[in-house]
C-alpha positions in Angstrom: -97.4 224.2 161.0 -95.2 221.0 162.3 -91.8 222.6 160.9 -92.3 225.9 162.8 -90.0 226.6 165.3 -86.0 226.8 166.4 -84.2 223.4 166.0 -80.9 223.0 167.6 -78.4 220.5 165.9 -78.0 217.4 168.0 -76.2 215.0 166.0 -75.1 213.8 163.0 -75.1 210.3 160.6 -72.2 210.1 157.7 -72.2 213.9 157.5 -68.7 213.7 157.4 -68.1 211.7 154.8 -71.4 213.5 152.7 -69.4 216.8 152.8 -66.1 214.7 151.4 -68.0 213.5 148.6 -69.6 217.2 148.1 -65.9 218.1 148.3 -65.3 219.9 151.1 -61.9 219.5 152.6 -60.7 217.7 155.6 -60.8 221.1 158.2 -64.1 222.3 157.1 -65.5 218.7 157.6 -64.3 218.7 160.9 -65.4 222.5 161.7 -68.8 221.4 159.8 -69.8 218.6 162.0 -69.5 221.0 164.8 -70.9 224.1 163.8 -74.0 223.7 166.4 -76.5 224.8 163.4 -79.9 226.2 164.5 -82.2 226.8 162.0 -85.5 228.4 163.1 -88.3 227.6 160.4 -91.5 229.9 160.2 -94.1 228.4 157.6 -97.0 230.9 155.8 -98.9 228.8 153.4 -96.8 227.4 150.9 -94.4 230.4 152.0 -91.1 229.6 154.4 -88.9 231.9 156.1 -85.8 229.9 157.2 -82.9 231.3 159.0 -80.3 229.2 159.7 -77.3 230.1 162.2 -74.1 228.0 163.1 -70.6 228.9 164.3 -69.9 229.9 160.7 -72.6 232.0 159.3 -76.0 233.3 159.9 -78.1 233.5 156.7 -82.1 234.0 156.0 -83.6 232.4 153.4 -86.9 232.9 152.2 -88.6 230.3 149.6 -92.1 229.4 148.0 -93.0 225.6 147.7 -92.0 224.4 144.0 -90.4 228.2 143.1 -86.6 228.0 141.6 -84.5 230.0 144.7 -80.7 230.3 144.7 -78.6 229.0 147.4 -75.3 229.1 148.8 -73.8 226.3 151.1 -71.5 227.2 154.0 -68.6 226.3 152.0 -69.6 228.2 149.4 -71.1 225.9 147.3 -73.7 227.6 145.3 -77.2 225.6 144.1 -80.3 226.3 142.4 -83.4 224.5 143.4 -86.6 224.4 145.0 -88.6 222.9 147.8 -92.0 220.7 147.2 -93.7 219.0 150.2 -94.5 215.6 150.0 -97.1 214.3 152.0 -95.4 216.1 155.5 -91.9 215.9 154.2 -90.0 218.5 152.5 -88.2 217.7 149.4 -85.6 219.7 147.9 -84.0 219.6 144.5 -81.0 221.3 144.2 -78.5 221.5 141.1 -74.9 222.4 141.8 -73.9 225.6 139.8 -70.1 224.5 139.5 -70.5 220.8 138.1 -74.5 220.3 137.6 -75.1 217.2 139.7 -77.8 217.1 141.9 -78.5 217.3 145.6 -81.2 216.2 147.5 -82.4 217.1 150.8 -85.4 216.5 153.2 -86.8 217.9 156.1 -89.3 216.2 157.9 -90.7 215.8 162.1 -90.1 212.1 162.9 -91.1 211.9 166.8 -90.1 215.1 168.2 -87.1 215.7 165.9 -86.6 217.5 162.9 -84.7 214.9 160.5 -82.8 216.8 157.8 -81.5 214.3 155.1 -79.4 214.6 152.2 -78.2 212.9 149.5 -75.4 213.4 147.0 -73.7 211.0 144.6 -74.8 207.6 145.9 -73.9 209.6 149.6 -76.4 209.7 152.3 -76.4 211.5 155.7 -78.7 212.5 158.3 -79.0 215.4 160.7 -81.3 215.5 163.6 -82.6 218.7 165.5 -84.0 219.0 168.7 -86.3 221.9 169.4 -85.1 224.4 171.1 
């Protein structure tokens, strides 16, 4: 499967100010665009096994496409949600536990990256991952 692999963080588009409008403070948002994530992706079917490991944390995750999963951010920000795929994108909808609103992410290969996008509040920022 295209997602399958490790993916090395590379760099970053208005992640900063995405994690000030998901309300992360000032020294985690400068810790956070740094925290050389790796996330190594292993897809089964509509099964994924995702762990994902940065200067912070090392978590696993395991998900089915369109099953409700909990989640918790690096800063502790806890959602509910799922993944769908889209054509060959991955489309997550996530609801924040602590005020309800919603988060949107997507994973998808553009060229020989992985481009991890999400959106929150009118915010939008981009992450990029080379393989590794």
């Amino acid at each position: 499967m295209a997602f399958n692999g490790t993916w090395k963080a590379d760099r970053n588009e208005n992640y900063e100010k995405f994690m000030e409008a998901m309300g992360v403070n000032v020294m985690k948002r400068k810790l956070g665009a740094h925290d050389n994530l790796k996330i190594t992706i292993q897809q089964d079917g509509n099964k994924f096994t995702v762990k994902e490991s940065s200067n912070f944390r090392t978590i696993d995750i395991e998900f089915t496409l369109g099953v409700n999963f909990e989640y918790s951010l690096a800063d502790g920000t806890e959602l509910s949600g799922s993944w769908n795929m889209e054509g060959n994108k991955l489309v997550g909808s996530f609801t924040r536990k602590d005020n309800g609103k919603a988060l949107t992410a997507y994973r998808e290969i553009v060229g020989d990256e992985l481009v991890q996008t999400y959106v929150y509040e009118g915010v939008e920022a981009k992450r990029f991952f080379k393989r590794s």
